[in-house]
TORSE-465602 format. One record per atom (N, C-alpha, C, O, CB): residue in three letters; y, z, x. Coordinates in steps of 0.2 Angstrom, whole numbers, plus 5000, padded with zeros to 4 digits. Glycine has a CB too. Example, Ala and Ser with C-alpha at 12.3 -4.5 7.8 and 13.67 -1.06 7.14 Angstrom:
BEGIN
ALA497250395066/ALA497850395062/ALA498450395066/ALA498350425071/ALA497850455057/SER498950355064/SER499550365068/SER500050395064/SER500650405067/SER499750295070/
//
This chain:
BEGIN
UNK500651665075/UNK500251615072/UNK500051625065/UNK499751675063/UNK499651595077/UNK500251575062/UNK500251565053/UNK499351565053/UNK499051515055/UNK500651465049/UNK499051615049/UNK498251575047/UNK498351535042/UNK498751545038/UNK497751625043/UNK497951485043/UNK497951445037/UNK497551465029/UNK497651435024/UNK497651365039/UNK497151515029/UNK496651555024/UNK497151575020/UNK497151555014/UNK496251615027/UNK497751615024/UNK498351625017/UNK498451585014/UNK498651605008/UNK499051645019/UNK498451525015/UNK498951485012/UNK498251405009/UNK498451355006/UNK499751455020/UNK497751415009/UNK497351355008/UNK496851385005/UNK496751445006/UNK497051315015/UNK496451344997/UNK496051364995/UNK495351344997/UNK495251305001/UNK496251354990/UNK494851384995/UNK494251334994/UNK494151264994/UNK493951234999/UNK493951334990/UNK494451234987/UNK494251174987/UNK494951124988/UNK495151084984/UNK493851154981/UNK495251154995/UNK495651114997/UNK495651125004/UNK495351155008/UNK496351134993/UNK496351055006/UNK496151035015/UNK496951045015/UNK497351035011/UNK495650935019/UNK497051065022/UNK497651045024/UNK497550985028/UNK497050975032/UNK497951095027/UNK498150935028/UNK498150865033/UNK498850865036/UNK499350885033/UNK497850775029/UNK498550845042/UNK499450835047/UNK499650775044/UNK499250735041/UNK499350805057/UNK500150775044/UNK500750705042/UNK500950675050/UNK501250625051/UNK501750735037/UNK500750715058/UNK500950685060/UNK501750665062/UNK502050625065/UNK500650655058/UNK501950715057/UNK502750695057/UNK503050765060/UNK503050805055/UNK503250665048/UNK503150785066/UNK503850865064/UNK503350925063/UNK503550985063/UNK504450845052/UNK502750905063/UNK502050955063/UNK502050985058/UNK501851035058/UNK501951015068/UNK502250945051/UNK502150945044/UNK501550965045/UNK501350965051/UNK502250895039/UNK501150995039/UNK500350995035/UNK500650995029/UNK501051035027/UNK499851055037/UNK500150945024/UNK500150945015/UNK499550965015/UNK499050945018/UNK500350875010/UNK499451015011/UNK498951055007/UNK498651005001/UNK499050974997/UNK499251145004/UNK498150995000/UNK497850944994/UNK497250954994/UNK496850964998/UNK497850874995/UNK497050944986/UNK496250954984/UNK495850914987/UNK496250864990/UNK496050944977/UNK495250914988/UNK494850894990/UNK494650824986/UNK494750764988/UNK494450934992/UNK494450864979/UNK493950804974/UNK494550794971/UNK494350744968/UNK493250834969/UNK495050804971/UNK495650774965/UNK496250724969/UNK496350714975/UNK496050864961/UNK496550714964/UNK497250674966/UNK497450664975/UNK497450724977/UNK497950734962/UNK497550634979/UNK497650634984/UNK498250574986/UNK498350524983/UNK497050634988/UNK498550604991/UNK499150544993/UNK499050484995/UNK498650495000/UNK499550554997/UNK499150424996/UNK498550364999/UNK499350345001/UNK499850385002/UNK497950294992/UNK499250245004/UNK499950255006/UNK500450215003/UNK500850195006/UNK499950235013/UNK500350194997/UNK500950194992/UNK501650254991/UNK502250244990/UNK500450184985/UNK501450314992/UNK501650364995/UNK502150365000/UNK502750375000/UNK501150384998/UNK501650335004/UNK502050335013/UNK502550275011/UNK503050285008/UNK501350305021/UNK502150215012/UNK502850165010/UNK503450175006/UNK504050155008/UNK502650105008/UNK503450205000/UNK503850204998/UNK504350265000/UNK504950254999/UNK503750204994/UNK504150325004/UNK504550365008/UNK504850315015/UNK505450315016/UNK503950435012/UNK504450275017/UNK504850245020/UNK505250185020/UNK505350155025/UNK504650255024/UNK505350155014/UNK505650095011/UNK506450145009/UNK507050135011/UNK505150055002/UNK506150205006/UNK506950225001/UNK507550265007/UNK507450315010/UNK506650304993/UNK507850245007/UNK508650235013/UNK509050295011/UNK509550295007/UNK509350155011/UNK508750355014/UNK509050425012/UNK509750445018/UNK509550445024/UNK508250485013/UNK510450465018/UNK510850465022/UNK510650545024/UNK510450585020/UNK511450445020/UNK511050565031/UNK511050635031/UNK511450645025/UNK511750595023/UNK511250675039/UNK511350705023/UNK511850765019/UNK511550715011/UNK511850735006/UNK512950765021/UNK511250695012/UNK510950665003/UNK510650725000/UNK510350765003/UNK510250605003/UNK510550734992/UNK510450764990/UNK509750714985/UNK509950664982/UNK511050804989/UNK509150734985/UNK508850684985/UNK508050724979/UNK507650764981/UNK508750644994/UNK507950694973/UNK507450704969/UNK506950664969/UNK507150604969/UNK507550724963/UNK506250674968/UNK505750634967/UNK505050654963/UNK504450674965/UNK505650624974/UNK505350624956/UNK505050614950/UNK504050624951/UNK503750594956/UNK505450544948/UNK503750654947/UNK503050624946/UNK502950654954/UNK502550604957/UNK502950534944/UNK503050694957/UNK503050724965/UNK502150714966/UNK501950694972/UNK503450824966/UNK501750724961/UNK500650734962/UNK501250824970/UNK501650864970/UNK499850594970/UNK500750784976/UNK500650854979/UNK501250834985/UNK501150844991/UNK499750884982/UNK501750814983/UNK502650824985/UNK502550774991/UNK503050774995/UNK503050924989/UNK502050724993/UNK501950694999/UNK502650645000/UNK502750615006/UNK501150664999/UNK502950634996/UNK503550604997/UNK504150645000/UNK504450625005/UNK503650574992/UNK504250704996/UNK504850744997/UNK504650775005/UNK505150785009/UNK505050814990/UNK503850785009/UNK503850815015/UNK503950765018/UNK503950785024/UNK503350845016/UNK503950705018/UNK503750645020/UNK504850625024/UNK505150635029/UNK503250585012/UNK505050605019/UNK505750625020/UNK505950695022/UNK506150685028/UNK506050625013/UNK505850745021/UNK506150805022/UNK505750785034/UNK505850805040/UNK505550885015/UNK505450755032/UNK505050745040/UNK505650705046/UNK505950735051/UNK504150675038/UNK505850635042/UNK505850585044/UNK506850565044/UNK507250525047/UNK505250545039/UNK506950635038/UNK507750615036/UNK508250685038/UNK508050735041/UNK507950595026/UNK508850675036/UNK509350745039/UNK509850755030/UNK510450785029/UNK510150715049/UNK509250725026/UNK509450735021/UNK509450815019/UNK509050855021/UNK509050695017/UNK510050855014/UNK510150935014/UNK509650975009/UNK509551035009/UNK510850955012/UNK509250925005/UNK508650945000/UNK508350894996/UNK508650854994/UNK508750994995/UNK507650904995/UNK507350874993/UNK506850914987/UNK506450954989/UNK507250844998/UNK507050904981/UNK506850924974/UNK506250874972/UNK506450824970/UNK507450924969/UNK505650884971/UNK505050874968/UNK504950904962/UNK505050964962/UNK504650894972/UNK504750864956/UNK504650864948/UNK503950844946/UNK503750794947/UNK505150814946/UNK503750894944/UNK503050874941/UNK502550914939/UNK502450964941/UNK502750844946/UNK502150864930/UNK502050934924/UNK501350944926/UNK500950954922/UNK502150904914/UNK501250944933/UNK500550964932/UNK500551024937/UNK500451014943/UNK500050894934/UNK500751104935/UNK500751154936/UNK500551194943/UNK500951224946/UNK500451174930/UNK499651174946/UNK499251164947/UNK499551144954/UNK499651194958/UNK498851114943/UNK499751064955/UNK500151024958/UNK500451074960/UNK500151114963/UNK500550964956/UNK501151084958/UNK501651114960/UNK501551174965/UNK501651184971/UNK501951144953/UNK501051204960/UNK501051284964/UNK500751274972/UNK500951294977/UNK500451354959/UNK500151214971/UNK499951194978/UNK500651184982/UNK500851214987/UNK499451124979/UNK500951144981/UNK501451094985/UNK501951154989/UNK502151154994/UNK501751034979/UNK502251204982/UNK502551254985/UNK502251284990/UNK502651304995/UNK502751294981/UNK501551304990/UNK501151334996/UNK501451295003/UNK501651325008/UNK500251334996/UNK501451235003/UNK501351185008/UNK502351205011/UNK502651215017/UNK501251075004/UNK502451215006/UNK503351205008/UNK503351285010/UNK503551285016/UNK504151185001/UNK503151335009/UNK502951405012/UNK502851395020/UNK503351415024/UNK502251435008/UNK502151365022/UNK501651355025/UNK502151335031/UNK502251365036/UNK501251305022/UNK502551265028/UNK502651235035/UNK503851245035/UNK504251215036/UNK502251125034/UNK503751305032/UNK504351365031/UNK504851315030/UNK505351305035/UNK504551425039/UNK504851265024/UNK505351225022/UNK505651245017/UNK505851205013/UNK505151165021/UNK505851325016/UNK506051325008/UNK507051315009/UNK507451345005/UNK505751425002/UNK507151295013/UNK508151295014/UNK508051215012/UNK508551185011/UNK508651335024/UNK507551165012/UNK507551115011/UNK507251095004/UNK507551055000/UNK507451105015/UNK506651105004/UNK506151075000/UNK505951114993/UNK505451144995/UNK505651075004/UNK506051114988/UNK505551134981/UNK505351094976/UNK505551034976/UNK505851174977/UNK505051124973/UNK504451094970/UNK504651114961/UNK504951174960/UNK503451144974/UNK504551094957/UNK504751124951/UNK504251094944/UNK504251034942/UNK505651104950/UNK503951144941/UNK503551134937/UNK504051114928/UNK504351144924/UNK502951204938/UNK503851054927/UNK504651024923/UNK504150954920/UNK503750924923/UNK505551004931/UNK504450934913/UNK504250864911/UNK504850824911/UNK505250834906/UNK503950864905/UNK504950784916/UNK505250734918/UNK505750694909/UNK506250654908/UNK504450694922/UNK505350724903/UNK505650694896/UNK505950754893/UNK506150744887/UNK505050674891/UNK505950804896/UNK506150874895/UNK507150854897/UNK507450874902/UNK505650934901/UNK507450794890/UNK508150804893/UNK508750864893/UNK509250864896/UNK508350754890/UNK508450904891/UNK508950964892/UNK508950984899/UNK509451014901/UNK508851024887/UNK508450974901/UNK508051004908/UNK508550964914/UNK508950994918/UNK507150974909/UNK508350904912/UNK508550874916/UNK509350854916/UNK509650834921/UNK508250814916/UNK509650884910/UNK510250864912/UNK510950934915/UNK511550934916/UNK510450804905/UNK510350974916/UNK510451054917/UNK510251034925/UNK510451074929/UNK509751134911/UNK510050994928/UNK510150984936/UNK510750954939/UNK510950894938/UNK509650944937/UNK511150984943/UNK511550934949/UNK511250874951/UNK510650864953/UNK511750964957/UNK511750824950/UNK511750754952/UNK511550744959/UNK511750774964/UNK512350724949/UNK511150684960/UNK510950674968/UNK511050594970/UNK511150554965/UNK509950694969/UNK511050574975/UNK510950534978/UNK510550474976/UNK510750414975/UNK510750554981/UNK509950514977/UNK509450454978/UNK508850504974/UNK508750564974/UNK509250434987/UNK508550444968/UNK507850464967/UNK507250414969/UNK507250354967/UNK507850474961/UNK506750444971/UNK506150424971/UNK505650424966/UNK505750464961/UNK505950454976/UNK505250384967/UNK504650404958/UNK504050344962/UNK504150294964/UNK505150354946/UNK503350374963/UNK502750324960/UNK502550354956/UNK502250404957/UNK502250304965/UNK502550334951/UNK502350334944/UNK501650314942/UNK501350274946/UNK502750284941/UNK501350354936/UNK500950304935/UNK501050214933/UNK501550184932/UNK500650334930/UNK500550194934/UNK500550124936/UNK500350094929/UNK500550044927/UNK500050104944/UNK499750134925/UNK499350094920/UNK499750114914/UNK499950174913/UNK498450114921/UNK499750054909/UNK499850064905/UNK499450114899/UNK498750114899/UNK499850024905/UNK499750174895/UNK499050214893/UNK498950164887/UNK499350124885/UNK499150304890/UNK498050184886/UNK497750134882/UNK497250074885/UNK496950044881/UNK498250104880/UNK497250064891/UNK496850034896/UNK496450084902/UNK496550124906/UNK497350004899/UNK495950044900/UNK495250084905/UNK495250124900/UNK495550134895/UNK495350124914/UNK494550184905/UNK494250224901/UNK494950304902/UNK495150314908/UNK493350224905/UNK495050334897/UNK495550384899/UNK495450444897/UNK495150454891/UNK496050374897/UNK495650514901/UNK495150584902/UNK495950604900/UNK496150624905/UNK494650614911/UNK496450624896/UNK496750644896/UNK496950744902/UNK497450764905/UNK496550634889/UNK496350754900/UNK496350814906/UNK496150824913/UNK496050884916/UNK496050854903/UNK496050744915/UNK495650734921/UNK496550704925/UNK496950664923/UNK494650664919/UNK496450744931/UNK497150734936/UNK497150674937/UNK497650634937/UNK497150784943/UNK496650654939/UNK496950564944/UNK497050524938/UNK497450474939/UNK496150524949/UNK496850534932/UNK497050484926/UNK497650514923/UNK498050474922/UNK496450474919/UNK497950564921/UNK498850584924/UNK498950544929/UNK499150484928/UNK499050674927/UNK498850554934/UNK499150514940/UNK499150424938/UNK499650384939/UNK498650524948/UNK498650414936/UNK498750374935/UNK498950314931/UNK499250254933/UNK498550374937/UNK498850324925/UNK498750314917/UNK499650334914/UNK499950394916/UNK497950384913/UNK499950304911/UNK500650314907/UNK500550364902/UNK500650344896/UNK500950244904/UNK500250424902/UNK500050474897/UNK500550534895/UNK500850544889/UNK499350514901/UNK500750564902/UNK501450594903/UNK501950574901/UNK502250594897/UNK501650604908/UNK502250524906/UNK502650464904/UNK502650414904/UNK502050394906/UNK503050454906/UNK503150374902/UNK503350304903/UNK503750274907/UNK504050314911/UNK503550294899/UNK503850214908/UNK504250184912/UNK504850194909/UNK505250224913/UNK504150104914/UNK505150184905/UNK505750214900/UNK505850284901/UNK506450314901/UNK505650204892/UNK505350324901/UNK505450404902/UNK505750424909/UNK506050474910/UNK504550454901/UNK505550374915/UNK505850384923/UNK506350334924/UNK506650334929/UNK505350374928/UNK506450304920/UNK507050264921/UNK507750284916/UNK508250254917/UNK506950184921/UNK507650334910/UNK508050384907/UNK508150434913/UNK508750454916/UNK507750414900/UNK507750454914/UNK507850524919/UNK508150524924/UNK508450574926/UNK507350554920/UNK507950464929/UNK508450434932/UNK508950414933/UNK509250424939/UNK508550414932/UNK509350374926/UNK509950384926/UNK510350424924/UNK510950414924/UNK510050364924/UNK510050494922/UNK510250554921/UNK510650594929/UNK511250604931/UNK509650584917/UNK509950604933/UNK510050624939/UNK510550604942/UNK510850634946/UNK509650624942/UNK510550544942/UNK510950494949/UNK511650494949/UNK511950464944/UNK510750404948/UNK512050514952/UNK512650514954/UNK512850424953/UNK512450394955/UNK512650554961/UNK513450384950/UNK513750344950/UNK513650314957/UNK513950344962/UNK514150354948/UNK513350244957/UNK513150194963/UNK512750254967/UNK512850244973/UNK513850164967/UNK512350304964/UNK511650334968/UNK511150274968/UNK511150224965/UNK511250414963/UNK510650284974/UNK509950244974/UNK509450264971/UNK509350314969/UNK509750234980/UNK508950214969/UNK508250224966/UNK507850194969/UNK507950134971/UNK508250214958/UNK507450214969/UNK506950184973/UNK506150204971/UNK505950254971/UNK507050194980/UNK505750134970/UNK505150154967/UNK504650104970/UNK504850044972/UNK505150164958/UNK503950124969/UNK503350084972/UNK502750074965/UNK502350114963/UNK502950124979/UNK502750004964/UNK502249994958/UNK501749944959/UNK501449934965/UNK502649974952/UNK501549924953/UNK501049854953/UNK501549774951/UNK501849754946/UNK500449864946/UNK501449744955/UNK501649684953/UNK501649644947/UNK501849584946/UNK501549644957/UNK501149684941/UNK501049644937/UNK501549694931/UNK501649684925/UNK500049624935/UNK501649734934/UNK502249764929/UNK502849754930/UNK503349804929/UNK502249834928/UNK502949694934/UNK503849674937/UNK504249674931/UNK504749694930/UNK504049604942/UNK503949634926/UNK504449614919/UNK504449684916/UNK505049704917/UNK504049544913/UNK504249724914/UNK504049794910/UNK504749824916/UNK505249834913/UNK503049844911/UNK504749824923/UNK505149874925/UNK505949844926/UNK506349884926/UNK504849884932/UNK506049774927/UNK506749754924/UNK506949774921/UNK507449804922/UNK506849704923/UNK506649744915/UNK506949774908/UNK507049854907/UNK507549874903/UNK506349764904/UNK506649884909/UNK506849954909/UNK507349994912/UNK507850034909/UNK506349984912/UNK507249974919/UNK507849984922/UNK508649964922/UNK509149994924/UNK507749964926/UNK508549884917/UNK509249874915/UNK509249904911/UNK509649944912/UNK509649814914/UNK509049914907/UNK509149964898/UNK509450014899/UNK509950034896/UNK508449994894/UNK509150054905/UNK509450124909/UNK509950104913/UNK510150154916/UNK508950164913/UNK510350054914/UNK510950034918/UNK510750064927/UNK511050094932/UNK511750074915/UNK510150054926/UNK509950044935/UNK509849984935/UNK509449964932/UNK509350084939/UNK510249934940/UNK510249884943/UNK509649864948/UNK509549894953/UNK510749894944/UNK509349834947/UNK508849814953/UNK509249764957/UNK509549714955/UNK507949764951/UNK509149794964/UNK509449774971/UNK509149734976/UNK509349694980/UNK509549834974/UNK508349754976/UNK508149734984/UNK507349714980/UNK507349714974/UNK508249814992/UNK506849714982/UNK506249684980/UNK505749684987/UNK505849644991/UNK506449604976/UNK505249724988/UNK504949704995/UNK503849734992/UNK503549774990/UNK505449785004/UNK503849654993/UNK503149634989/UNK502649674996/UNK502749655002/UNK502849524987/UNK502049724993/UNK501449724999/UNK500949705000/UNK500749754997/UNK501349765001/UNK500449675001/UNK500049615002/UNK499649675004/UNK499949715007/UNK500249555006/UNK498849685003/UNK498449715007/UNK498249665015/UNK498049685021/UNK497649725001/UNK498449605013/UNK498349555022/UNK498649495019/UNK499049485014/UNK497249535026/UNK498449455024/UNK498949395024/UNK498449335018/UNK498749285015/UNK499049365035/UNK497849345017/UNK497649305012/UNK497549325005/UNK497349295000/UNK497049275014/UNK497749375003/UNK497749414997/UNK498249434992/UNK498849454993/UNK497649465000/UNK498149434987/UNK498649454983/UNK499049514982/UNK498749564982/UNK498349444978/UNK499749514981/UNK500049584982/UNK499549614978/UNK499149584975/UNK500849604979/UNK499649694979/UNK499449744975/UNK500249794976/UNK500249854977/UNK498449784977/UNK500649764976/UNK501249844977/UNK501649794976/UNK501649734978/UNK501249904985/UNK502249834972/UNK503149824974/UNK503449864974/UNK503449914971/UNK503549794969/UNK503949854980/UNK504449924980/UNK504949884978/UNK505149824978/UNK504549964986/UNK505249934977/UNK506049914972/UNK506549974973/UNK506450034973/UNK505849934962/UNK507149944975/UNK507749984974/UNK508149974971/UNK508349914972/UNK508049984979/UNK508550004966/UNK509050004964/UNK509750054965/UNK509950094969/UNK508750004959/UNK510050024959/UNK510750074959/UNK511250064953/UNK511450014950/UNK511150054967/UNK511350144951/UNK511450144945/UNK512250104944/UNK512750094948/UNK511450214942/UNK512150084938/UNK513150064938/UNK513149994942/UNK513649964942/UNK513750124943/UNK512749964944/UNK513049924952/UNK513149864947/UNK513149874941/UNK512349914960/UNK513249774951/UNK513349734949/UNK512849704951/UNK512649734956/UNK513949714949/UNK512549644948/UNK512049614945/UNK512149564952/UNK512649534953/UNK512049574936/UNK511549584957/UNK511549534963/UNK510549564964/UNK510449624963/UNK512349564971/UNK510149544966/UNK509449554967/UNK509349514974/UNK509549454976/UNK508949534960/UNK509049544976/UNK508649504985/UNK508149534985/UNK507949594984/UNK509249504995/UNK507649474989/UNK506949484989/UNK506949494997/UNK507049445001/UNK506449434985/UNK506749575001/UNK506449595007/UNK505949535009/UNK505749485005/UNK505949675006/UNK505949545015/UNK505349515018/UNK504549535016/UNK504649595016/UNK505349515024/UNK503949515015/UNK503349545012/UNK503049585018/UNK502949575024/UNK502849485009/UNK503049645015/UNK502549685021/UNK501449675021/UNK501149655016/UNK502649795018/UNK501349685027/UNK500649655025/UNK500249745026/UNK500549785029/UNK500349565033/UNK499749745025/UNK499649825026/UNK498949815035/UNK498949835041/UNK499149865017/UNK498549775031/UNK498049735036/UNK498049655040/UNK498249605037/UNK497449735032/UNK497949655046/UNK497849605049/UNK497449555048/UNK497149565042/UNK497949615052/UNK497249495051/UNK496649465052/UNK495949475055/UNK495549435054/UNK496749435054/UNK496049555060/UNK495449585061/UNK495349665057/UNK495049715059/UNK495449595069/UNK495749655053/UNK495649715047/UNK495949775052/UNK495649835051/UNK494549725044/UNK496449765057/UNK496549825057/UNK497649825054/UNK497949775051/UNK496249865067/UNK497949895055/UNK498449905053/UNK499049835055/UNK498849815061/UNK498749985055/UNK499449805053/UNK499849765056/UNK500449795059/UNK500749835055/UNK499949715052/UNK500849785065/UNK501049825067/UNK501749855064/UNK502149905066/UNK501049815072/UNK501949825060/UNK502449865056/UNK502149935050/UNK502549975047/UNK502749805051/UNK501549925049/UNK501249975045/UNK501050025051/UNK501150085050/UNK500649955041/UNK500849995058/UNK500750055062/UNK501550095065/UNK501550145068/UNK500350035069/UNK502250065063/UNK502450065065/UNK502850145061/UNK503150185064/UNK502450005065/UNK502750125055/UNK502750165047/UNK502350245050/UNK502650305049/UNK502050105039/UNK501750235053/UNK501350275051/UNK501550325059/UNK501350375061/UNK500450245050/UNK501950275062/UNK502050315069/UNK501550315076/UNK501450355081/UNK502050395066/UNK501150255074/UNK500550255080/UNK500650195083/UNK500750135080/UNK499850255077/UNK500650215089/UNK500650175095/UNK500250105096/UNK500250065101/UNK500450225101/
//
């Protein structure tokens, strides 16, 4: 039996995923995975034998999330926040995924880096969402990385992108809907095509707060909009396609 002391700090928790008897290791007071996360692990269309990276990784909850749920042959996690990494590698230690899963401490704008990687499949990214320059911003404070365009850009993950991606590879990403025009543009500039479009609504009277987005590099100019996912019902609990997502009965 694994102690968890080896492998878990002070000011950190381990949490079940629930999936495959995963556990991700994560600060307590800092950066945590919410389910922008989750949906997009489970929107992006991984085949067995994919070879599959996921950009801006925070603490890999996407790559364990896949590595859970797919028969994909690896999954590569990217991300310049050091810190991150070295936790996340504990988690892939922990729950003895390293023939599948790493974690790599790397800036995503670092193109020599990236183009010193084998090409994959499919990439993932949630990204920061905010433009930098907006709100109050702590340069050295983790959740404003996470969340704030400080690191990168939408141009910095949709270059890197298209670097990774194998010809007609998938891309797949979860944002804000008030940055759909900013991500078009981006994405055709980088010759990733947007493919599919699936808006998420916090309930059924509410305004999105999420888009997920697929693409694919090279492809030919055709776009369709998913059906809208709702997260909450009318009695404020999960709707059952989100319980559906989360694996609960």
């Amino acid at each position: 039996m694994k102690s968890i002391d080896n492998f878990v700090k002070i000011d950190e928790t381990i949490d079940d995923l629930q999936l495959k008897g995963i556990k991700v290791i994560q600060k307590k007071k800092s950066f945590r995975f919410g389910i922008d996360a989750v949906l997009l692990s489970n929107f992006s269309k991984v085949k067995n034998g994919n070879k599959v990276i996921d950009l801006c990784t925070g603490t890999g909850i996407i790559p364990f999330i896949i590595a859970g749920k797919t028969k994909a042959e690896y999954i590569k996690g990217i991300e310049i926040q050091e810190d991150m990494v070295e936790m996340a590698n504990r988690t892939v230690s922990y729950n003895e995924l390293q023939e599948r899963v790493e974690f790599i401490n790397k800036d995503l704008k670092d193109i020599k880096f990236i183009k010193s990687l084998d090409k994959v499949d499919v990439v993932t990214v949630n990204p920061p969402y905010k433009v930098s320059g907006t709100g109050i911003i702590n340069k050295n404070d983790k959740n404003t990385i996470a969340r704030h365009e400080i690191c990168c850009n939408l141009d910095n993950v949709m270059e890197a992108s298209k670097i990774l991606l194998k010809d007609k590879g998938k891309f797949f990403m979860v944002h804000r809907p008030e940055r759909i025009a900013d991500i078009m543009c981006s994405m055709r500039k980088f010759k990733i095509e947007p493919k599919l479009i699936k808006m998420v609504y916090p309930s059924y009277n509410k305004k999105p707060t999420m888009v997920l987005i697929e693409g694919q590099k090279n492809a030919g100019k055709f776009l369709k909009w998913d059906k809208p996912l709702y997260v909450y019902d009318e009695n404020n609990q999960y709707t059952r396609e989100v319980k559906d997502i989360y694996g609960i009965e």
